[in-house]
C-alpha positions as CSV (number, residue, x, y, z in Angstrom):
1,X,-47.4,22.2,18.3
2,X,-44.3,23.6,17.0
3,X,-42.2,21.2,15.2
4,X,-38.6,20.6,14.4
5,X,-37.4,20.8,10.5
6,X,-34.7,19.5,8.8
7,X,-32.5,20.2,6.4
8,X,-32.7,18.8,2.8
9,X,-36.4,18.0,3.1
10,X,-38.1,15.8,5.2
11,X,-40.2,16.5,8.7
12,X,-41.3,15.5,11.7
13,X,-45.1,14.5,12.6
14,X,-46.6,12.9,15.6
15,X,-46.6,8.8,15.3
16,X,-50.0,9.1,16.8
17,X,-51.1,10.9,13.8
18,X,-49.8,8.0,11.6
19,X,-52.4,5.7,10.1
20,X,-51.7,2.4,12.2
21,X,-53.9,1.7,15.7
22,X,-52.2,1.7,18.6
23,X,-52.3,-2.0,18.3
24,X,-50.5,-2.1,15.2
25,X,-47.8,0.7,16.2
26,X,-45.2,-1.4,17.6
27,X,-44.9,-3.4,14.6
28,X,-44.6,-0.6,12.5
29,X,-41.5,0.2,14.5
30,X,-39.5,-3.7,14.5
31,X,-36.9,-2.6,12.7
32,X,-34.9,-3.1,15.9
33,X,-35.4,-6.6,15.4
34,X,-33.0,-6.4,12.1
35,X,-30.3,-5.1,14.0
36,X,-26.9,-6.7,14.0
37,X,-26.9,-6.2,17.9
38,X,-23.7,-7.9,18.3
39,X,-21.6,-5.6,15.9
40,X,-23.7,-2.3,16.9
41,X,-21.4,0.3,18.1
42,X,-22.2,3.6,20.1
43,X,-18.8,6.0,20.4
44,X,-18.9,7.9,23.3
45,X,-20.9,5.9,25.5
46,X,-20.4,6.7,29.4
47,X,-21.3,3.0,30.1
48,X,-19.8,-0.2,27.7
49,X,-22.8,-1.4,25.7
50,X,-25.6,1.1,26.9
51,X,-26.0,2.3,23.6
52,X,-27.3,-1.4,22.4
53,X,-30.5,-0.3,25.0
54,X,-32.1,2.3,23.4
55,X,-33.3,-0.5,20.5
56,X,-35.8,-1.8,22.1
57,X,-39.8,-2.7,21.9
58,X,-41.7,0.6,20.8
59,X,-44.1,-0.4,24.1
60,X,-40.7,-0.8,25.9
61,X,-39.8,3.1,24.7
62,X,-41.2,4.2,28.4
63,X,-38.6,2.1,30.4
64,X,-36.2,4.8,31.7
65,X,-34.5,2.2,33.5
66,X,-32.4,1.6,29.8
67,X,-30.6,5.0,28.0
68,X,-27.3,6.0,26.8
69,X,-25.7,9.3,27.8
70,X,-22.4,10.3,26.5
71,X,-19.2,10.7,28.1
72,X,-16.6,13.3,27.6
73,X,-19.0,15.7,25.8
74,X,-22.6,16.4,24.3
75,X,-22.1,13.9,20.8
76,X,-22.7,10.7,20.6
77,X,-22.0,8.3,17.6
78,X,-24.4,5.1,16.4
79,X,-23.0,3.0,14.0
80,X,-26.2,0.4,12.9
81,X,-25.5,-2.7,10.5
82,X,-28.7,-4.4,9.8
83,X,-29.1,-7.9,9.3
84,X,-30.6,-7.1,5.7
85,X,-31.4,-4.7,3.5
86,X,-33.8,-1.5,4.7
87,X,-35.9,1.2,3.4
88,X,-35.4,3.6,6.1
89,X,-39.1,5.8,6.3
90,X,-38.7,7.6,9.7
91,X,-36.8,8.1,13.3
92,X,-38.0,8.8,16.0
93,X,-35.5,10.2,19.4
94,X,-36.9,10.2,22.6
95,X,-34.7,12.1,25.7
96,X,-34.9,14.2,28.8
97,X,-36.8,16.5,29.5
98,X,-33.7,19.0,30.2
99,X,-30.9,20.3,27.8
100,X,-29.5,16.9,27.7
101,X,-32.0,16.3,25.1
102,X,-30.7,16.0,21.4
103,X,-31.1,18.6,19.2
104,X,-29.8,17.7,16.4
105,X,-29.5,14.7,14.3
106,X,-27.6,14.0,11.5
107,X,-27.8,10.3,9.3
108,X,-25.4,8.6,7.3
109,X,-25.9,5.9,5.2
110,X,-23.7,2.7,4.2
111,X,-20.3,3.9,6.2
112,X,-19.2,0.9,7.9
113,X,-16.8,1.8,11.5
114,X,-18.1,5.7,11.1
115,X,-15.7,7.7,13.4
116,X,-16.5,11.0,14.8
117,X,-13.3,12.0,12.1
118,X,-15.8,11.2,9.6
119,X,-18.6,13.4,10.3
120,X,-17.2,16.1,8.7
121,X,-18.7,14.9,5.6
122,X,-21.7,16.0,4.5
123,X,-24.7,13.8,5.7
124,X,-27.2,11.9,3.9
125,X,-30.2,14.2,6.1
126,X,-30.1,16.7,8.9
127,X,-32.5,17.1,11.5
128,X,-33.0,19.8,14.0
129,X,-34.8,17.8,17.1
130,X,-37.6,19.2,19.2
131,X,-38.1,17.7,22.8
132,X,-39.9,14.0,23.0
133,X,-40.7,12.7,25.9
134,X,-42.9,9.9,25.0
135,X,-41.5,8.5,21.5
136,X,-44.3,10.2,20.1
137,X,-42.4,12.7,17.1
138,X,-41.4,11.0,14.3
139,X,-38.8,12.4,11.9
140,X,-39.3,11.6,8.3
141,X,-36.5,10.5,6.2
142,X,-35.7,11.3,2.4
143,X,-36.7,7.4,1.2
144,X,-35.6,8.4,-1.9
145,X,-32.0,8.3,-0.2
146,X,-32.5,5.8,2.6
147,X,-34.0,2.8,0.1
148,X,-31.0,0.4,-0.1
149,X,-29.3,0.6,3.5
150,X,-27.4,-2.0,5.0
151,X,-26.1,0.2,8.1
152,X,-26.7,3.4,9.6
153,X,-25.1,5.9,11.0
154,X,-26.7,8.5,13.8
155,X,-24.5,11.2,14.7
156,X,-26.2,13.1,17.6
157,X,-24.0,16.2,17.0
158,X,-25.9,18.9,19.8
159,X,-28.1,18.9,22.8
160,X,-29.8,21.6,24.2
161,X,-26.7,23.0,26.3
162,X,-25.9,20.8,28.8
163,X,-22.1,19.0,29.0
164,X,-23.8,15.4,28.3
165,X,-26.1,14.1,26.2
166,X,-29.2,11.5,27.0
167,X,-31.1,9.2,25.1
168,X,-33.8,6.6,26.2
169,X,-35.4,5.5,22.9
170,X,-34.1,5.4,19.3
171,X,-37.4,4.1,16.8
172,X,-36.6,3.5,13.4
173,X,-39.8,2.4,11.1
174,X,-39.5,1.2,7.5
175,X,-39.3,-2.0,5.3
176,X,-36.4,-5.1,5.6
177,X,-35.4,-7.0,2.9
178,X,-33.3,-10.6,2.8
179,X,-30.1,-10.3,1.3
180,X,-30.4,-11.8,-2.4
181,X,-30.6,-15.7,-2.2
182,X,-27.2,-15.6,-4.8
183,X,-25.4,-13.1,-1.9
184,X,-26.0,-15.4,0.6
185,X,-25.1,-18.7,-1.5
186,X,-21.9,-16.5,-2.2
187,X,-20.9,-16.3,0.9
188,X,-21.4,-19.9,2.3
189,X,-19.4,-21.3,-1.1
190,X,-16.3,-19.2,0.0
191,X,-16.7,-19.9,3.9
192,X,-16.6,-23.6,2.7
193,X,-13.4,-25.8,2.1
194,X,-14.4,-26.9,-1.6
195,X,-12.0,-29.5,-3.3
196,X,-12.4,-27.9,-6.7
197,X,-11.1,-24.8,-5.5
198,X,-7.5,-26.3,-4.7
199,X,-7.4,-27.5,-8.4
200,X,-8.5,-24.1,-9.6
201,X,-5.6,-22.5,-7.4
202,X,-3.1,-25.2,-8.9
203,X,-3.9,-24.4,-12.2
204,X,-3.8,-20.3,-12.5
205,X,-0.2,-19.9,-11.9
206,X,0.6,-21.7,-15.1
207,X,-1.8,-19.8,-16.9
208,X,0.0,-16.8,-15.9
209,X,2.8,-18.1,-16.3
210,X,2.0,-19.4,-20.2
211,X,0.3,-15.7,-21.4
């Protein structure tokens, strides 16, 4: 079976080659679980909020009855916060079998509201897709770059010719991390009405004011 490659290292192998029984695969792919679905953006979506669908259940990849296909042309745009902190180890993109299918995928890490501006930059990894029709190719990522991500960005920049792209699965397998205890204590002190503050607030004008 000929494979797709990608550029800057990295590969593609068949996630029934992978180590896990069947049994076990699903879990191995939950990181759709640690997806901030309510902040998850897809630009270039046909249909508001189809691009949510494609996150689903590894056993779920099969149901055809949810996909995103893009709109005015062939790209399409994810932008992924996760709930936590990820060690991204591999993708897998399941289409069509026609030239809507993506051909090539392109990852960015940590770029919060990505545009389609934005993806002239150079990309964290490149990968040139082969047809999947079953969520069965897995395309493995650089962890070495994809170890501390708190969103991700897919940019599905080419198809295989046709005006509109399709996707019916999007699989993303690695590790999840809690944000630090002290982040999240952090953030609940400053969400918080706290007395002391005021006094702190009182105070620092006259400091300024004195040095």
């Amino acid at each position: 079976m000929s494979h797709g490659h990608s550029h800057g290292g990295g590969g593609c192998r068949c996630a029934a080659e992978r180590e896990e029984p069947p049994e076990q695969r699903g879990l191995a792919y939950g990181l759709y679980l640690r997806i901030d679905l309510e902040r998850l953006q897809c630009l270039n979506e046909s249909r508001e909020g189809s691009g949510r669908g494609v996150f689903k259940p590894w056993e779920e990849r099969t149901d055809r009855s949810k996909f995103v296909e893009s709109d005015a042309d062939e790209e399409l745009l994810f932008n992924i916060p996760f709930t936590g902190n990820v060690k991204l180890k591999g993708i897998i993109i399941m289409g069509e079998d026609d030239d809507s299918h993506p051909s090539e995928m392109r990852l960015y890490k940590n770029i919060p509201q990505m545009s389609f501006d934005d993806t002239d930059r150079e990309p964290d990894q490149t990968f040139s897709l082969n047809r999947d029709l079953t969520g069965e190719l897995e395309y493995a990522t650089k962890i070495s770059r994809f170890s501390n991500v708190y969103h991700l960005s897919i940019h599905i920049s080419k198809n295989f010719g046709a005006d509109t792209t399709k996707v019916f699965y999007i699989g993303l397998r690695g590790e999840w991390t809690e944000l630090r205890r002290h982040e999240v204590t952090i953030c609940n002190y400053e969400a918080s009405a706290n007395p002391a503050d005021h006094r702190v607030h009182q105070v620092t004008p006259q400091t300024h004011f004195i040095s």
